[in-house]
Structures are given as C-alpha cells and as structure tokens.
MMTF fields as JSON, N, C-alpha, C and O atoms, coordinates in Angstrom:
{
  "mmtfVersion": "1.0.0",
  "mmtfProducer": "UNKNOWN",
  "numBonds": 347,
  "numAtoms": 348,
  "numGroups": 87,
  "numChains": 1,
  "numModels": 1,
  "chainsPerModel": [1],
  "groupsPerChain": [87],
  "chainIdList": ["A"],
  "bondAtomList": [4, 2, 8, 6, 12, 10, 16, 14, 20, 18, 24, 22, 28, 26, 32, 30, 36, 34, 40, 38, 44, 42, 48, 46, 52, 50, 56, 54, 60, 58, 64, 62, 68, 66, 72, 70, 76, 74, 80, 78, 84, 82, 88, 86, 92, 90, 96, 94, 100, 98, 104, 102, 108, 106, 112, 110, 116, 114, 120, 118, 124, 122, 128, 126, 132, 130, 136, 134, 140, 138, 144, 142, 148, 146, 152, 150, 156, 154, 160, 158, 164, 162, 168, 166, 172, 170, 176, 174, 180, 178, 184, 182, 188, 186, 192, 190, 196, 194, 200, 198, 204, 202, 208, 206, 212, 210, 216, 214, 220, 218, 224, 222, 228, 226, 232, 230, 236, 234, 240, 238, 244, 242, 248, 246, 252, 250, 256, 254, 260, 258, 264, 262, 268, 266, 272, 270, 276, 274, 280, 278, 284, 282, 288, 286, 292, 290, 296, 294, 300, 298, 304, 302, 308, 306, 312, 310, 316, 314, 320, 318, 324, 322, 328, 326, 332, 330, 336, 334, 340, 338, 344, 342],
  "bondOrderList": [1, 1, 1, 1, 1, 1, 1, 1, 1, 1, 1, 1, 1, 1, 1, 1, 1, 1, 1, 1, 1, 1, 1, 1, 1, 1, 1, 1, 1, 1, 1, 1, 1, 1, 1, 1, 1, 1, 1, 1, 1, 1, 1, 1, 1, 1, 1, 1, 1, 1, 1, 1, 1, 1, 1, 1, 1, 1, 1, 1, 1, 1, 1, 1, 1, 1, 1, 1, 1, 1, 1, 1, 1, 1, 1, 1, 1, 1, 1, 1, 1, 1, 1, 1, 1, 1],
  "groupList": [{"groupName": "UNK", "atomNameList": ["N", "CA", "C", "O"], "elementList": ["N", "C", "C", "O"], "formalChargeList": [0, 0, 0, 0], "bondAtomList": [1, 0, 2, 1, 3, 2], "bondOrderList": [1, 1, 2], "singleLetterCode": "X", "chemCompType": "L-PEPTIDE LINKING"}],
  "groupTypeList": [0, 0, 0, 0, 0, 0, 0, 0, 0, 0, 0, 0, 0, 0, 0, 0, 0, 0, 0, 0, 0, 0, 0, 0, 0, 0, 0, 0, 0, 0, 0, 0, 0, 0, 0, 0, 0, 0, 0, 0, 0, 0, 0, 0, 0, 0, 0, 0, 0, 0, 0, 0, 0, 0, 0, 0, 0, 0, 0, 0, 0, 0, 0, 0, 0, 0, 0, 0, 0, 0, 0, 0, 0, 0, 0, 0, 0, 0, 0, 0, 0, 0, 0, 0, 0, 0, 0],
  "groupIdList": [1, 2, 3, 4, 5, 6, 7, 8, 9, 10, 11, 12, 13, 14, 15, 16, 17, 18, 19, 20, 21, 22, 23, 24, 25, 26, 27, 28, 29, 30, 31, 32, 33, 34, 35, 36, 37, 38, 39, 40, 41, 42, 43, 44, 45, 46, 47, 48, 49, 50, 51, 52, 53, 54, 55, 56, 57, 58, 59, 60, 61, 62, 63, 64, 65, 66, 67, 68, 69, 70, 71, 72, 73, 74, 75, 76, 77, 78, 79, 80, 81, 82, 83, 84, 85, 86, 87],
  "secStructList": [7, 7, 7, 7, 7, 7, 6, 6, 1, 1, 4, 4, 4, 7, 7, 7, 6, 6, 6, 3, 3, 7, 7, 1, 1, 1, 4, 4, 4, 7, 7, 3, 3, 6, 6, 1, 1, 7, 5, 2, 2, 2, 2, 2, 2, 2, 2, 2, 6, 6, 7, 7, 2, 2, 2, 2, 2, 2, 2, 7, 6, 6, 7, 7, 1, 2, 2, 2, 2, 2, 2, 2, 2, 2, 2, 2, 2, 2, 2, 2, 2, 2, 2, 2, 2, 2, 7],
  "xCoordList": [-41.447, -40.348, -39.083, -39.094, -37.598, -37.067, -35.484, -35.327, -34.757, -33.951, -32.431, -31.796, -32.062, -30.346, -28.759, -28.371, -28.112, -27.087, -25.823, -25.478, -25.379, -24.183, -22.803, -22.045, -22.904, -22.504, -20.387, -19.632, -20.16, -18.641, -18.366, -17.181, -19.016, -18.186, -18.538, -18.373, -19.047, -19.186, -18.57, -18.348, -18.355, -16.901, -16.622, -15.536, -17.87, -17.986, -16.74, -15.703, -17.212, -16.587, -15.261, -14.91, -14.52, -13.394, -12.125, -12.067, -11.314, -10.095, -9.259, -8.6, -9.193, -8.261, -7.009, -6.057, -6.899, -5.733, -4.262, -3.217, -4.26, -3.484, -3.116, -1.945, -4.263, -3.692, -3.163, -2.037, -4.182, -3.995, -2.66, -2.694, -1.854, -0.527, -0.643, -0.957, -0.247, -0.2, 1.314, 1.425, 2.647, 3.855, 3.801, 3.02, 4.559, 4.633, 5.549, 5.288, 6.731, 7.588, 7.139, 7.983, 6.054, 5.427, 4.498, 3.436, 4.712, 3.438, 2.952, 1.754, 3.355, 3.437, 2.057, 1.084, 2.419, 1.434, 0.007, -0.966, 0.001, -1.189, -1.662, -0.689, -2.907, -2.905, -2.708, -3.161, -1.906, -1.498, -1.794, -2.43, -1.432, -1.7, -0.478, 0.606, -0.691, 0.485, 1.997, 2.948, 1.985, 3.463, 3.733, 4.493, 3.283, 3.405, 3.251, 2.598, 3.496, 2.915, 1.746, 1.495, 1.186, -0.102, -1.216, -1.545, -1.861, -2.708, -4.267, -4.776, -4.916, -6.345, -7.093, -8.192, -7.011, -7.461, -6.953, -7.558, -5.831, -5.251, -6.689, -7.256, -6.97, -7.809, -9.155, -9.895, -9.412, -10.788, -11.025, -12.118, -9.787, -10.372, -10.33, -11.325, -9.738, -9.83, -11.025, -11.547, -11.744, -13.117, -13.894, -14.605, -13.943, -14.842, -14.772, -15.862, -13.651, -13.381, -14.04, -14.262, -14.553, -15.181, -14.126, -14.171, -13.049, -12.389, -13.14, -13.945, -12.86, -13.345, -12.151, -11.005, -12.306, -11.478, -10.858, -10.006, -10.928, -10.166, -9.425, -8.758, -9.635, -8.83, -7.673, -6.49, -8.097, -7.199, -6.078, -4.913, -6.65, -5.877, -4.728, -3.797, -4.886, -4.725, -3.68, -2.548, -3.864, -2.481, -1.696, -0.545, -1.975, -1.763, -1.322, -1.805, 0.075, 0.162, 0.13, -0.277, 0.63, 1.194, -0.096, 0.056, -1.266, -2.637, -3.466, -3.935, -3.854, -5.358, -6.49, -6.218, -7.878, -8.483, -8.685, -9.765, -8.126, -8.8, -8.167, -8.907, -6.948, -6.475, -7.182, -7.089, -8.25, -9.151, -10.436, -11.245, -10.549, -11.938, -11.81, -12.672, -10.704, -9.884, -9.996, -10.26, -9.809, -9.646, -11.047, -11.195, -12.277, -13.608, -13.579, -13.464, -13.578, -14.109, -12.673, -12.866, -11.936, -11.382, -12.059, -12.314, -12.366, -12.892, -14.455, -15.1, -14.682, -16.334, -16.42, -17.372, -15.4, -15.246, -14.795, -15.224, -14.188, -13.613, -14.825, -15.091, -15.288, -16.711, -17.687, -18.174, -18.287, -18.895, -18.458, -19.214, -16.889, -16.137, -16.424, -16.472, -16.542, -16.409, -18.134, -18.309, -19.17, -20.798, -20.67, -21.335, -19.893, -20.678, -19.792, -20.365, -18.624, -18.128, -18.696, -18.32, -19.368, -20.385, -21.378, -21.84, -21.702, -23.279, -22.869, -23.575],
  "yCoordList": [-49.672, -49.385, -49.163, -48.512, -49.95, -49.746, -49.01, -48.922, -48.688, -47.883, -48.337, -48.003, -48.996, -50.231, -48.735, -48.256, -48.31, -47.902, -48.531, -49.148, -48.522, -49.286, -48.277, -47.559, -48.701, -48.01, -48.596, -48.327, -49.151, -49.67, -48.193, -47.893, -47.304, -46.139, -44.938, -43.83, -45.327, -43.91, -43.421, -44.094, -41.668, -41.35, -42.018, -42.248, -42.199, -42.888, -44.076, -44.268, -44.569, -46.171, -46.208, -47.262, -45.258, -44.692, -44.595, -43.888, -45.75, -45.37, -44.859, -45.381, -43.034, -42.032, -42.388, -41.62, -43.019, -43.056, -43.387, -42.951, -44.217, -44.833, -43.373, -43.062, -42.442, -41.362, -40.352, -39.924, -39.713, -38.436, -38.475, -39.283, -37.85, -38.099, -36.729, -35.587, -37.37, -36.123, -36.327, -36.911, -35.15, -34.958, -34.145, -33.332, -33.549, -32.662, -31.492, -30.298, -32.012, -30.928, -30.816, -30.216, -31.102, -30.93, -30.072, -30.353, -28.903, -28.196, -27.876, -28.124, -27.544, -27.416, -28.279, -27.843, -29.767, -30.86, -30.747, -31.049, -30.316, -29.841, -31.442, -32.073, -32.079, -33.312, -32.862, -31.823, -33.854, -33.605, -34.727, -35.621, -34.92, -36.301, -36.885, -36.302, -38.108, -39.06, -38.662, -39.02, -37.757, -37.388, -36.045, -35.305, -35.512, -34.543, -33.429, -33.435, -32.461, -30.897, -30.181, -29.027, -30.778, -30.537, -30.869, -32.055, -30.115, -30.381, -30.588, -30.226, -31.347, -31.144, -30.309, -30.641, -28.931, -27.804, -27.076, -26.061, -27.496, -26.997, -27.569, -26.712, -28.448, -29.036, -28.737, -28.305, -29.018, -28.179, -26.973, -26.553, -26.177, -24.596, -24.901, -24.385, -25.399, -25.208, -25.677, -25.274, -26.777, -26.969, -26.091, -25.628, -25.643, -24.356, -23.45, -23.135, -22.803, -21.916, -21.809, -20.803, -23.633, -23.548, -24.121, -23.685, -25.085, -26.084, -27.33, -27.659, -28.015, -29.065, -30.227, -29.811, -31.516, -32.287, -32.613, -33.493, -32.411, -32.285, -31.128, -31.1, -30.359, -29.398, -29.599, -29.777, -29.554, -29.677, -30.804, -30.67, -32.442, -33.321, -32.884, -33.655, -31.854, -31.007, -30.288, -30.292, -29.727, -29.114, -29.567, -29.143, -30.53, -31.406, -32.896, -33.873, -32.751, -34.344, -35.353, -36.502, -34.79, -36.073, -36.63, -37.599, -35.928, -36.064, -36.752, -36.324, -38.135, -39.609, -38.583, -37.558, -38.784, -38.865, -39.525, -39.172, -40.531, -41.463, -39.989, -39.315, -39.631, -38.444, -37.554, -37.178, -36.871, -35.669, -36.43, -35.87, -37.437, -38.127, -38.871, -39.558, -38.653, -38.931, -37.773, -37.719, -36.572, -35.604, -35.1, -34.734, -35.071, -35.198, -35.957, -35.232, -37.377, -38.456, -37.664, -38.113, -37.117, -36.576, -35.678, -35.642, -34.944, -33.469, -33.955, -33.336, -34.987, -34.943, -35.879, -35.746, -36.736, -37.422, -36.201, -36.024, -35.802, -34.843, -33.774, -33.323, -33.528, -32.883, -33.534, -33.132, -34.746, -35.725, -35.855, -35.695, -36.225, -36.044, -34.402, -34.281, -33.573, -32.408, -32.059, -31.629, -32.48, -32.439, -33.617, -33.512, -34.489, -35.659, -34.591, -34.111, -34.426, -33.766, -32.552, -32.288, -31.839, -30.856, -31.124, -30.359, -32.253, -33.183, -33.061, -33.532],
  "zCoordList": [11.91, 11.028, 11.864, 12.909, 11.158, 12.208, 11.381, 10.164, 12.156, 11.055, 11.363, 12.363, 10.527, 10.547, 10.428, 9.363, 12.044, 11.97, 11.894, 12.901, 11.334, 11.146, 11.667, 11.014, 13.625, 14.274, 14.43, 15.365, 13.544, 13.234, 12.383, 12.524, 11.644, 11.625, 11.95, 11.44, 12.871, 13.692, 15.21, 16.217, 14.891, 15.654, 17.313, 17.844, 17.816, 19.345, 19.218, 19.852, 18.39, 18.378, 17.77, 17.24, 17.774, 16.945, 18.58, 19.586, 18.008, 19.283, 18.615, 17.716, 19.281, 18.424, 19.452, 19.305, 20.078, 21.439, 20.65, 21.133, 19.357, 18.49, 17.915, 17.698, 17.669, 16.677, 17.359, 17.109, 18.598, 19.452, 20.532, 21.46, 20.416, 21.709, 22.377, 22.043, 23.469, 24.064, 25.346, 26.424, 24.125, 24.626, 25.219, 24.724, 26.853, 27.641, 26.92, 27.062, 26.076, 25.35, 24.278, 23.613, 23.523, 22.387, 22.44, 22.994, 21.893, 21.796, 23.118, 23.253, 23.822, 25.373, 25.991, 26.606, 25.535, 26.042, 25.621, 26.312, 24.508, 23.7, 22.995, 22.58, 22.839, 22.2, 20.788, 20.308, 20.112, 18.865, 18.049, 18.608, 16.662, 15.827, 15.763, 15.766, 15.702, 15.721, 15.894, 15.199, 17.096, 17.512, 16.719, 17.344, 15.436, 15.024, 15.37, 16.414, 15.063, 15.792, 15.473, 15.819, 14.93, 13.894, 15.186, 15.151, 16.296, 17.21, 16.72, 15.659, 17.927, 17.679, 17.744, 17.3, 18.246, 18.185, 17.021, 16.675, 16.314, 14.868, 13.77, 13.092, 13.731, 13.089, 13.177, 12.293, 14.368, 14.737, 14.43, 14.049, 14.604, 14.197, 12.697, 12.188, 11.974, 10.224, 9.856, 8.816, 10.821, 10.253, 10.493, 9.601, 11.786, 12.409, 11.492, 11.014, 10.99, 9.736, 8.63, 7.955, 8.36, 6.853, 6.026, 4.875, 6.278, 5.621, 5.576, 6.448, 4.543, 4.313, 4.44, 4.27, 4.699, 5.477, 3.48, 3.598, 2.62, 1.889, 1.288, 0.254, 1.993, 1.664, 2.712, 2.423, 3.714, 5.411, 4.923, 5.297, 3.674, 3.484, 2.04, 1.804, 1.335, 0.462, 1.225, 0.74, 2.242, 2.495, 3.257, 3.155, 4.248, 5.117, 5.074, 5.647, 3.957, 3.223, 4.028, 3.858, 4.991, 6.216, 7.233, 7.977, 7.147, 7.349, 6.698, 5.644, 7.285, 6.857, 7.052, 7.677, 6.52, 6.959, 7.904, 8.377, 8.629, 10.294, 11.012, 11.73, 10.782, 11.632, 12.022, 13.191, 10.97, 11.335, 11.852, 12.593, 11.521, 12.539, 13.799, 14.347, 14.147, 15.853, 16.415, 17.617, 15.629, 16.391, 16.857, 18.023, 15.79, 16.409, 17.047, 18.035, 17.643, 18.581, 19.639, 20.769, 19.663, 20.98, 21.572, 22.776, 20.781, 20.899, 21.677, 22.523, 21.176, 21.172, 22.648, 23.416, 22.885, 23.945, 25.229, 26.369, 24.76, 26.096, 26.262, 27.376, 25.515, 26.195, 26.636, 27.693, 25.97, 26.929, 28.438, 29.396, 28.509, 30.026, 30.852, 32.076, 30.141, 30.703, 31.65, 32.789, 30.556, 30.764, 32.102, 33.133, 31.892, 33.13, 34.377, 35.356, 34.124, 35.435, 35.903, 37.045, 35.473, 35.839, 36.702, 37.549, 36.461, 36.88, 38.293, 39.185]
}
C-alpha cells in the first residue's frame, strides 16, 4: 500500500523569499512580509497564542494567506539551518 503526497503544497516547497524581506531600517532588520512591518515572529507568536490564520487574516487586511504560510516555511527553514549547524 502506498500513500500519494501531493508535495506542490507543502510548506518545504514554498519560496517565501518573494514574500519574507528582510530591511536593515525596518524593524531593526527583523524579517518581515512583503516590505511591511508586520514581522515573522509577529505571526508566529499569534499562532503560538491560539489564533487561527483566519482570524490573523480578519485583522490583518493587508495579509494572503501565502503570507502566513511563508512565514512557517521561514521559520521552519531557518531551524532546519540552525539543527544542521549544530551538527
């Protein structure tokens, strides 16, 4: 038995590089979404919190969903980077 992922939407395969910027006078070089001030650790903590990515899009007009699922595949990439550099 074999089990069919249909790995075109899942966060690995997701280039947040289009969404995530990262300005030196912005947010004191904090990665942010598409140039905005709205960071990826802004986001992350509202999920950590117990927001739901429609609520986050609910208050957050100027916020896609691709926006909050860049910011996981950043988040999730830069710790992948962080585990191999440990090694």
């Amino acid at each position: 038995m074999s089990i069919n992922i249909d790995t075109s939407k899942h966060p690995r395969n997701m280039n947040y590089h289009d969404i995530i910027t990262i300005e030196p006078g912005k947010r004191s070089g904090k990665p942010c979404i598409r140039g905005m001030r709205i960071t990826v650790y802004d986001i992350l903590e509202y999920l950590a919190s117990g927001m739901s990515e429609e609520e986050i899009l609910a208050d957050f007009s100027e916020l896609t969903s691709e926006d909050i699922k860049a910011c996981l595949a950043f988040a999730a990439d830069r710790e992948k980077k962080l585990f191999v550099a440990s090694l």
